[in-house]
C-alpha positions as CSV (number, residue, x, y, z in Angstrom):
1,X,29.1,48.5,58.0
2,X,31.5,45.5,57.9
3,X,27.6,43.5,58.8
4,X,25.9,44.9,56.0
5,X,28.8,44.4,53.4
6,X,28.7,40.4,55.3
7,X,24.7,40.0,54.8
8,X,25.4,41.6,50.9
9,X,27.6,38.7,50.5
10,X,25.9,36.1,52.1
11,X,22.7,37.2,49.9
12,X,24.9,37.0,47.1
13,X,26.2,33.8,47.8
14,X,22.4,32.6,48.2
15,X,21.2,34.2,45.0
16,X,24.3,32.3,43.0
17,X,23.3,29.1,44.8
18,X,19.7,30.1,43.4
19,X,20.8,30.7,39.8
20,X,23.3,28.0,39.4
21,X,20.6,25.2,41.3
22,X,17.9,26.4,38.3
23,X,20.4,26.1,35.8
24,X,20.8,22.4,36.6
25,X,17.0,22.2,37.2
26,X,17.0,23.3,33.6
27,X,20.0,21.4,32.1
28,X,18.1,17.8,33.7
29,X,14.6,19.1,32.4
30,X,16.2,19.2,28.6
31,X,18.3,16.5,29.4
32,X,15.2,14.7,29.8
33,X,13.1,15.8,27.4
34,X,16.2,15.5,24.9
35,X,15.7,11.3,26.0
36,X,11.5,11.0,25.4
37,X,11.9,12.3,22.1
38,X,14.5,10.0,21.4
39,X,12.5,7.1,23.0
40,X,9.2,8.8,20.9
41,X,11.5,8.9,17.6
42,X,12.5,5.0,18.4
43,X,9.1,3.6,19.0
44,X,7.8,5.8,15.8
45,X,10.2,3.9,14.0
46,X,9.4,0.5,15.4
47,X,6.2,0.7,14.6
48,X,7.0,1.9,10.7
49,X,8.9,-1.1,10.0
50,X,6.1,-3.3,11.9
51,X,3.8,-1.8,9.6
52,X,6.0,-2.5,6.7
53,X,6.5,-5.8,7.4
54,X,3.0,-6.4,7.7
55,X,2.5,-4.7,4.0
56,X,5.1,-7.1,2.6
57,X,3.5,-10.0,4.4
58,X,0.2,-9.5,3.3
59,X,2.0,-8.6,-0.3
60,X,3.9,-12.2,-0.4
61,X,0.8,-13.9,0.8
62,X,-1.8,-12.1,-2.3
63,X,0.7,-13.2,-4.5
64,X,1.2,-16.7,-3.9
65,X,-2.4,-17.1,-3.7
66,X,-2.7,-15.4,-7.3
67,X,0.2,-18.3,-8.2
68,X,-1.9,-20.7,-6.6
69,X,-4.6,-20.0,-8.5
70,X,-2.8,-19.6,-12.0
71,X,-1.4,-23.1,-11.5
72,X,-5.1,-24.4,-10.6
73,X,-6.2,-22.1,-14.2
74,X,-3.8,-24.0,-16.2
75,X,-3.8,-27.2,-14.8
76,X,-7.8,-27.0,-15.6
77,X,-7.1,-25.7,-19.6
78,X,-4.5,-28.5,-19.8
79,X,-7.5,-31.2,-18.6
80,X,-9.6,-29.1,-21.1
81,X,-7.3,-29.6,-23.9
82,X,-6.5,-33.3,-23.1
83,X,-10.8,-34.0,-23.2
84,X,-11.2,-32.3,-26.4
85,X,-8.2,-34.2,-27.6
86,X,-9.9,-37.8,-26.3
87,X,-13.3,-36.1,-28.1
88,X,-11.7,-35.9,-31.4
89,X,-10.3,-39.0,-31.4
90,X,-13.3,-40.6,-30.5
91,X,-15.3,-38.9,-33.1
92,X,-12.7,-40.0,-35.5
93,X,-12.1,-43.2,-34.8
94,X,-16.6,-43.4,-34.9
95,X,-16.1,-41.8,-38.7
96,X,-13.8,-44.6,-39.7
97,X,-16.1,-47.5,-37.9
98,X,-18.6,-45.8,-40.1
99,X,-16.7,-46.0,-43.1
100,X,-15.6,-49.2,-42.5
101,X,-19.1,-50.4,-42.0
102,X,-20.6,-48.4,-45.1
103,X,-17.2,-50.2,-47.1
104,X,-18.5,-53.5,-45.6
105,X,-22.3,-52.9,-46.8
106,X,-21.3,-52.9,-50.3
């Protein structure tokens, strides 16, 4: 009897060596799963802000181009306005030759 009650307790023994080396199985497989995610959830996030600094980038770049070109726009009206400026005068100061001649003709 005192054998069987020792291989009950040595079976025992086993089985909680069993249970308790699956729990820590267990407790390292979340343990580690716990860490991908966290590395997932970090890498997700690395690439957002990539992405968003690659909007902004292309966002700073579109709009100094559109300045760029507005400066190019207005410097061209400004050489616009000056040439029609230089036209009038020249067409005035051909109206008073005129008149000055015509004047003279008399």
């Amino acid at each position: 009897k005192a054998e069987e009650e020792e291989q009950v307790r040595v079976q025992q023994e086993k089985e909680e060596e069993e249970r308790k080396r699956k729990e820590e199985e267990e407790k390292q497989a979340a343990l580690l799963k716990k860490q991908e995610e966290e590395a997932e959830a970090e890498r997700l996030k690395k690439e957002q802000e990539e992405r968003r600094k690659q909007i902004l980038k292309a966002k700073l770049k579109k709009a100094e181009e559109e300045n760029r070109l507005q400066e190019i726009i207005e410097a061209k009206k400004q050489a616009l306005l000056k040439k029609k400026q230089e036209i009038e005068e020249t067409k005035q100061r051909l109206e008073a030759e005129k008149e000055v001649a015509r004047l003279k003709k008399k």
